[in-house]
C-alpha positions as CSV (number, residue, x, y, z in Angstrom):
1,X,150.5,109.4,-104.0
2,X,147.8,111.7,-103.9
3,X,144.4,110.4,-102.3
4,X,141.8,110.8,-104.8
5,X,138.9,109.1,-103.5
6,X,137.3,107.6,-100.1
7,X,134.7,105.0,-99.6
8,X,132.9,104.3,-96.5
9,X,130.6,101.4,-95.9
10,X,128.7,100.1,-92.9
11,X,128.2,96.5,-93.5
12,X,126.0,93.4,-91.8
13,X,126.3,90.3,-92.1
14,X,125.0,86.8,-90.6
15,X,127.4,84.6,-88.6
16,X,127.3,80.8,-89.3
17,X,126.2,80.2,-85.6
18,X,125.9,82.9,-82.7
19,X,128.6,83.8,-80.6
20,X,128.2,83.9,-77.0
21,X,130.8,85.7,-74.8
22,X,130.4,87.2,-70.8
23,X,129.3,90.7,-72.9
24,X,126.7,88.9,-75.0
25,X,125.5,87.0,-77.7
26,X,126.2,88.5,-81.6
27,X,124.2,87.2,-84.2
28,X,125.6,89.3,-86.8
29,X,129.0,91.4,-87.6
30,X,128.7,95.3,-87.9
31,X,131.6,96.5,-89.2
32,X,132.8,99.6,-91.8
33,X,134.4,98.9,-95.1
34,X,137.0,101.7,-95.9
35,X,138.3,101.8,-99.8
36,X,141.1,104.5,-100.8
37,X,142.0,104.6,-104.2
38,X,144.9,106.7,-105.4
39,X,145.9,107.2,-109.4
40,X,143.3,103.7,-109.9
41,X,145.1,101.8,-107.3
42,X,142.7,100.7,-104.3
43,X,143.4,99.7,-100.5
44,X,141.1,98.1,-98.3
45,X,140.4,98.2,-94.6
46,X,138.1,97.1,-91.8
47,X,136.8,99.3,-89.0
48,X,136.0,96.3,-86.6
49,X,133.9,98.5,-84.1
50,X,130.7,96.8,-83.5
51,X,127.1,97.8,-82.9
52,X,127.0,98.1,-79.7
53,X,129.8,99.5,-77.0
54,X,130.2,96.2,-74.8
55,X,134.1,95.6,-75.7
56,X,134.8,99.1,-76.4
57,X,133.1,102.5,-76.3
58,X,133.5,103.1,-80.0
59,X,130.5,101.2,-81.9
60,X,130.0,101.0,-85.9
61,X,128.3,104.6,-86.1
62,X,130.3,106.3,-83.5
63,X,133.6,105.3,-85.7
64,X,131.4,106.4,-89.1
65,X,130.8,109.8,-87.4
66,X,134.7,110.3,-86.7
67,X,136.0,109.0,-90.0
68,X,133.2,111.1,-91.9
69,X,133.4,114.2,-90.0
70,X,137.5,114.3,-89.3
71,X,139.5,112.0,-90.9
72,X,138.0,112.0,-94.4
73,X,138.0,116.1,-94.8
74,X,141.8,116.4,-93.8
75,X,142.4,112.7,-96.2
76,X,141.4,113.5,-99.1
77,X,143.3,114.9,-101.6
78,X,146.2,114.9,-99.8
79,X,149.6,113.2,-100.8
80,X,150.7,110.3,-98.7
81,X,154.1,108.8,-98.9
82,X,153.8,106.6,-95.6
83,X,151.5,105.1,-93.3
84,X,153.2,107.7,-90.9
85,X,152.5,110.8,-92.9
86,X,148.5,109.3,-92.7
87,X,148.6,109.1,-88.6
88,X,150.2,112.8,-88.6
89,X,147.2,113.9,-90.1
90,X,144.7,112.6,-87.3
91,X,146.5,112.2,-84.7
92,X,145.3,115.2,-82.6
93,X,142.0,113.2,-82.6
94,X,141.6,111.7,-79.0
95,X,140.8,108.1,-78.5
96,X,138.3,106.6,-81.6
97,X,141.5,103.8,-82.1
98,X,138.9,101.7,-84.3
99,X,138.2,104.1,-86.3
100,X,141.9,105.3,-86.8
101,X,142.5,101.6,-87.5
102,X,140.5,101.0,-90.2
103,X,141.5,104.2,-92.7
104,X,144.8,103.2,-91.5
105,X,144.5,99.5,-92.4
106,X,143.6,101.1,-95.9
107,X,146.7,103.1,-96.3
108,X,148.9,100.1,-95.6
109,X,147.4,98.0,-97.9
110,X,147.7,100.9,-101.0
111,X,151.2,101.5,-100.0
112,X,152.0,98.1,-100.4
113,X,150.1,97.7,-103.6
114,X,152.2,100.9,-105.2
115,X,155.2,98.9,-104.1
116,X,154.1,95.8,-105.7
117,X,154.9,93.7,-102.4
118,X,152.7,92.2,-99.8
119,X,151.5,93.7,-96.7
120,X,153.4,90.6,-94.4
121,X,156.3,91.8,-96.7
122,X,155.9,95.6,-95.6
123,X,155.5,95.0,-91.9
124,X,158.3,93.0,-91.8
125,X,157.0,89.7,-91.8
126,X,159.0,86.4,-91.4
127,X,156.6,83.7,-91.5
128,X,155.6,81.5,-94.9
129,X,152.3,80.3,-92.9
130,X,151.1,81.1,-89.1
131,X,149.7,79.0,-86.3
132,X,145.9,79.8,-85.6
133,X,143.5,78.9,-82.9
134,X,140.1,78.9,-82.5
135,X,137.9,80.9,-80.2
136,X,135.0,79.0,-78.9
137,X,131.7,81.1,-77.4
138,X,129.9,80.3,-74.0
139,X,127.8,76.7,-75.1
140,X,124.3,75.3,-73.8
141,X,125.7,72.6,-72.3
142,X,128.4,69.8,-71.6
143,X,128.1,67.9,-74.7
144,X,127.9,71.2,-77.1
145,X,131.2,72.4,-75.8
146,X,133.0,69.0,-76.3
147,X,131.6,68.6,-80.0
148,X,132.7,72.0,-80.3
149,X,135.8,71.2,-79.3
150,X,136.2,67.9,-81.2
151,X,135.1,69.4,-84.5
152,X,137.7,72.1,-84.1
153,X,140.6,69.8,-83.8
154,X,139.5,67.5,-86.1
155,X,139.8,70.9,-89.0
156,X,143.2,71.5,-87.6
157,X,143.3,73.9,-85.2
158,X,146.2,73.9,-82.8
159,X,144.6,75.8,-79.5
160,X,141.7,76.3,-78.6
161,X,140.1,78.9,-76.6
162,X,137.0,79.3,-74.7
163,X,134.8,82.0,-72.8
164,X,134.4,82.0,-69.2
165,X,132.2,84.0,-66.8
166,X,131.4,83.4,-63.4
167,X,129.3,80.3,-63.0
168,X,130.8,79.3,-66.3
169,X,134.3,78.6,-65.7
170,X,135.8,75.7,-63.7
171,X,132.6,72.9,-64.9
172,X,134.1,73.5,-68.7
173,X,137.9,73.4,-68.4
174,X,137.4,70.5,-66.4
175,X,135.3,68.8,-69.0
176,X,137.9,69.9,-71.8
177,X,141.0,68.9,-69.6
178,X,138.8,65.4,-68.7
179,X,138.2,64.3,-73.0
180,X,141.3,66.5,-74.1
181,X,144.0,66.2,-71.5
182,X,146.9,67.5,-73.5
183,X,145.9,70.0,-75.6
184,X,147.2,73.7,-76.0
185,X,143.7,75.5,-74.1
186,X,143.1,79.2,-73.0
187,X,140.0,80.9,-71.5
188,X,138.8,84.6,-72.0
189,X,136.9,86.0,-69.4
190,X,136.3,89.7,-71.4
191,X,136.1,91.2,-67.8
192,X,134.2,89.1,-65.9
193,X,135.3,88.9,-62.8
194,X,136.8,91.2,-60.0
195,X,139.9,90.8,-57.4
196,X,137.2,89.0,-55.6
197,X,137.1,86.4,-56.9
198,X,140.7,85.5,-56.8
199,X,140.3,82.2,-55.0
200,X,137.2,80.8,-58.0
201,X,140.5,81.9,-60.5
202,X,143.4,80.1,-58.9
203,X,141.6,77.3,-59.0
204,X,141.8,77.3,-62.8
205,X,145.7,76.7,-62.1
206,X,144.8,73.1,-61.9
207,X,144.4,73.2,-65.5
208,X,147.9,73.7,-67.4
209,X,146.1,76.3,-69.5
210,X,148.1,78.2,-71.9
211,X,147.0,81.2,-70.3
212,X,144.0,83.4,-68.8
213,X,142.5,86.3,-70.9
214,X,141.5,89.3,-69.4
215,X,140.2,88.1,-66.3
216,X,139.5,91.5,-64.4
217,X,138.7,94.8,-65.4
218,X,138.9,96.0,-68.9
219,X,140.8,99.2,-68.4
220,X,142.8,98.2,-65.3
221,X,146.3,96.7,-64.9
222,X,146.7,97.4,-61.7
223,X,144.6,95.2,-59.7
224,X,146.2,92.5,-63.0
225,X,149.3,92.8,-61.3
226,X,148.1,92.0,-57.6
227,X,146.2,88.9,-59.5
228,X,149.1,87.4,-61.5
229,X,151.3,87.4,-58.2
230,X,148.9,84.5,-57.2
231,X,148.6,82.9,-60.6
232,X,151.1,80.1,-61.8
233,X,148.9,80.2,-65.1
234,X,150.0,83.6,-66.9
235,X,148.3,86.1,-67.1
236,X,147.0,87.4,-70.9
237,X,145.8,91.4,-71.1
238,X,143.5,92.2,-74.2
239,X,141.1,95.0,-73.5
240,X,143.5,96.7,-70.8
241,X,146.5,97.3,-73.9
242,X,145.6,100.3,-76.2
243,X,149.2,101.6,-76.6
244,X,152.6,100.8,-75.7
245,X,152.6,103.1,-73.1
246,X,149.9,100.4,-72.0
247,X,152.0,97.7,-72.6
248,X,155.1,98.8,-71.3
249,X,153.4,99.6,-68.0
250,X,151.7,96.5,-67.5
251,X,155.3,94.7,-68.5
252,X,156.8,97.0,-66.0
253,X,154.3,95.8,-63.5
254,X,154.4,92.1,-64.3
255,X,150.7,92.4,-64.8
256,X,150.7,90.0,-67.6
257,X,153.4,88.1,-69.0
258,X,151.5,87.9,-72.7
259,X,149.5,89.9,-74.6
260,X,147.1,90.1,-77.3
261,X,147.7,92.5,-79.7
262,X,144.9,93.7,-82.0
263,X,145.8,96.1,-84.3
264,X,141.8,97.6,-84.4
265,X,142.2,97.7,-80.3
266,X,145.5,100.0,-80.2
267,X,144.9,102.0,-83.1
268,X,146.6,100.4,-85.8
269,X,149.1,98.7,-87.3
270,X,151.8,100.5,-86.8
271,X,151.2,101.0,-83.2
272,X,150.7,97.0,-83.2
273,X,154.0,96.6,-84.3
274,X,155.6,98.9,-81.7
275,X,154.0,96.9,-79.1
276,X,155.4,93.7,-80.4
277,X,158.9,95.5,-80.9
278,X,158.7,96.2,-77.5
279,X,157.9,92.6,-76.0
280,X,160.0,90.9,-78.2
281,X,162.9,92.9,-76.4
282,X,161.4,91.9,-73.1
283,X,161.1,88.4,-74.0
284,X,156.9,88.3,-73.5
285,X,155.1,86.3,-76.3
286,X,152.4,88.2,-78.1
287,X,149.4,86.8,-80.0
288,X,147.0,88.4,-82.7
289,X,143.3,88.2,-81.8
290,X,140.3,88.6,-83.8
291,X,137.2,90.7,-84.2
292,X,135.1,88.7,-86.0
293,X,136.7,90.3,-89.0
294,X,135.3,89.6,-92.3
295,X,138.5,88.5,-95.5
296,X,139.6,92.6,-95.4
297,X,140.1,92.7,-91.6
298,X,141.5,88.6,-91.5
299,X,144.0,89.6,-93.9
300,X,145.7,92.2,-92.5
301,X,145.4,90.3,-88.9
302,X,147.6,87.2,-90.8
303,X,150.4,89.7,-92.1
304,X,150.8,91.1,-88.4
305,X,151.0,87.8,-87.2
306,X,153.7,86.8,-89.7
307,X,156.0,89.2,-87.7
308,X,158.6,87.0,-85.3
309,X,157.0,87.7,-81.5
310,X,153.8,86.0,-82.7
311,X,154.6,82.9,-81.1
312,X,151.8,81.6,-80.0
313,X,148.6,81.1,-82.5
314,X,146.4,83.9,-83.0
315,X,142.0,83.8,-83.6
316,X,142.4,84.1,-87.0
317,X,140.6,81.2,-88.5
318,X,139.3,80.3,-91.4
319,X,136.6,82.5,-93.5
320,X,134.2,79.1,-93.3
321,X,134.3,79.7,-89.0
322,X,132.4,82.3,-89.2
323,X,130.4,83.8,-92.8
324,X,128.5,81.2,-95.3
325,X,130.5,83.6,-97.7
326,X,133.1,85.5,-97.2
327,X,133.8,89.1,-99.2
328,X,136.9,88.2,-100.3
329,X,138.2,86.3,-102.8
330,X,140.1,83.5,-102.1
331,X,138.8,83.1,-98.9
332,X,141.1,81.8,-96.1
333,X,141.4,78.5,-94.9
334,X,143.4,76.7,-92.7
335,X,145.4,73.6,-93.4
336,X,145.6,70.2,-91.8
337,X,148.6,71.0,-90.3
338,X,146.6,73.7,-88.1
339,X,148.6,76.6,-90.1
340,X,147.4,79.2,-92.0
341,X,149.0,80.8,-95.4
342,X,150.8,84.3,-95.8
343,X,149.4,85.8,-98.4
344,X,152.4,86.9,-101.1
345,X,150.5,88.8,-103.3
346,X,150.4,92.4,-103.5
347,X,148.9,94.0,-100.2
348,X,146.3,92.1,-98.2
349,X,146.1,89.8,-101.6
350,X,143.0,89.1,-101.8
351,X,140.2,90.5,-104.3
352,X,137.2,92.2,-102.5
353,X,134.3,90.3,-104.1
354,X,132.4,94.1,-104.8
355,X,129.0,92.3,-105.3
356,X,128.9,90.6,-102.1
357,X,130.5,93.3,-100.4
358,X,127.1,95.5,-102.1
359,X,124.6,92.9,-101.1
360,X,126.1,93.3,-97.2
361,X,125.9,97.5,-97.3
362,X,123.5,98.8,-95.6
363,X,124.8,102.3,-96.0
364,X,127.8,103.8,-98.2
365,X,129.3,107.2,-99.0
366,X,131.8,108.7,-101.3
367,X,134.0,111.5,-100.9
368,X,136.2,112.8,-103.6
């Protein structure tokens, strides 16, 4: 199929209530809207770099620069087959995995739309419906985090997460673990904390959490290997995977023992699924995460995590979590049996709702 024409779009767009990690607080998601269409056949995909570099170096414009000024020029008009012939085409490109990510996340869903079958079905997908979690932002106080938390499992959700930093950590597990004793809970630090504070994070062993995000450094693995030797709680790497070269070394070094795999972290979707190829052979559980993604982005994230390894539920909750309105059309929601559909239809399955997605642009190009 020959690509005929490329849309870009950098997009903004309120979130219900702010969300409040170790990095920040985001009021609003930045994120590019890529549209390939091929002989009147469209595919969508999200770039989910954000507007500023705090979870990775790539931000919105950064990725609008490399998508604009070398992807798009050696895209268009070219004929693409597979997703593989797409990645041959930039992979001399260095880094800029967001990016990548989100023409990429376009191409899949086009290929699957010329094959009339779903994007789950393309990837390889063996799940009917997933199980999702909810990720819950640093709160005011006591009583915001259990209502929080409350709410959450009264919609369905069957784990919830929450975001830790130092001096906000062992007070608001306790509290969970003292109203919710048995429920499936993880924390996310997003880098907060160094090998120093070892001892503050052993105590969060007490806890029988699920598992600890990304305590330390967000490039190392190393100094995640010294940690997890003195953890019984296992250790979950995020930020630290960008390849399976990542992920097989931090496997190799018991550095983690799960990982989450997003597909705009590691460049794609097809390098998502190597990485859970890979730890399915070596037996470590993998989990989707999320972005913030708007219906385009969510999509794709539930088709990855309709693949086998995904055993344990991913942030990939309902449209409702996050946007008064979502761009797509239906949006997503989850069910009271805390699971979440695959979409059957063709690719991502869902129609882009072009009127809201215009009303969201604050910038678009086209390049034919």
């Amino acid at each position: 199929m020959k690509l005929d024409l490329i849309e870009l779009r950098h997009i903004k767009m309120k979130l219900i209530t702010p969300f409040k990690t170790s990095m920040g607080t985001d009021h609003f998601v930045e994120h590019l809207i890529i549209k390939i269409t091929s002989e009147g056949i469209s595919g969508w995909g999200e770039c989910v770099a954000e507007a500023n570099p705090f979870y990775s170096y790539e931000t919105v414009k950064t990725s609008y620069h490399i998508i604009k000024d070398f992807i798009i020029p050696n895209l268009i008009g070219k004929k693409i087959f597979k997703v593989e012939d797409a990645i041959k085409i930039w992979n001399q490109i260095r880094g800029h995995r967001m990016a990548k990510a989100g023409v990429e996340a376009a191409i899949w869903d086009l290929i699957a739309k010329r094959k009339n079958i779903s994007l789950s079905e393309l990837m390889g997908g063996t799940r009917n419906k997933i199980d999702v979690g909810v990720s819950i932002g640093i709160q005011k106080s006591e009583k915001d985090l259990i209502e929080k938390v409350e709410t959450y499992l009264k919609e369905g959700y069957k784990r919830i997460k929450i975001k830790i930093q130092p001096g906000y950590d062992i007070r608001p597990v306790k509290s969970i673990r003292k109203y919710f004793p048995s429920i499936l809970l993880q924390v996310d630090a997003n880098s907060a904390y160094s090998l120093n504070d070892k001892n503050k994070i052993k105590k969060l062993d007490n806890f029988n959490l699920l598992l600890i995000e990304q305590p330390l450094g967000y490039e190392d693995i190393y100094q995640h290997s010294k940690l997890q030797k003195e953890l019984t709680t296992p250790i979950c790497l995020d930020e630290s995977i960008h390849s399976l070269d990542d992920a097989t070394s931090a496997v190799e070094l018991d550095a983690c023992r799960v990982i989450n795999i997003k597909p705009g972290r590691v460049g794609g979707f097809n390098e998502a699924i190597k990485i859970h190829n890979y730890c399915m052979k070596k037996k470590i559980p993998v989990w989707c995460g999320g972005m913030l993604e708007t219906g385009i982005g969510r999509a794709g994230n539930i088709a990855l995590a309709s693949l086998k390894n995904f055993s344990l539920p991913g942030d990939i909750s309902a449209s409702r979590r996050y946007f008064e309105q979502d761009i797509v059309e239906p949006e997503f929601v989850i069910n009271k049996d805390g699971t979440m559909n695959v979409p059957k239809e063709k690719g991502i399955s869902v129609e882009v709702n072009e009127r809201l997605l215009n009303k969201f642009t604050l910038y678009k190009e086209i390049f034919k």
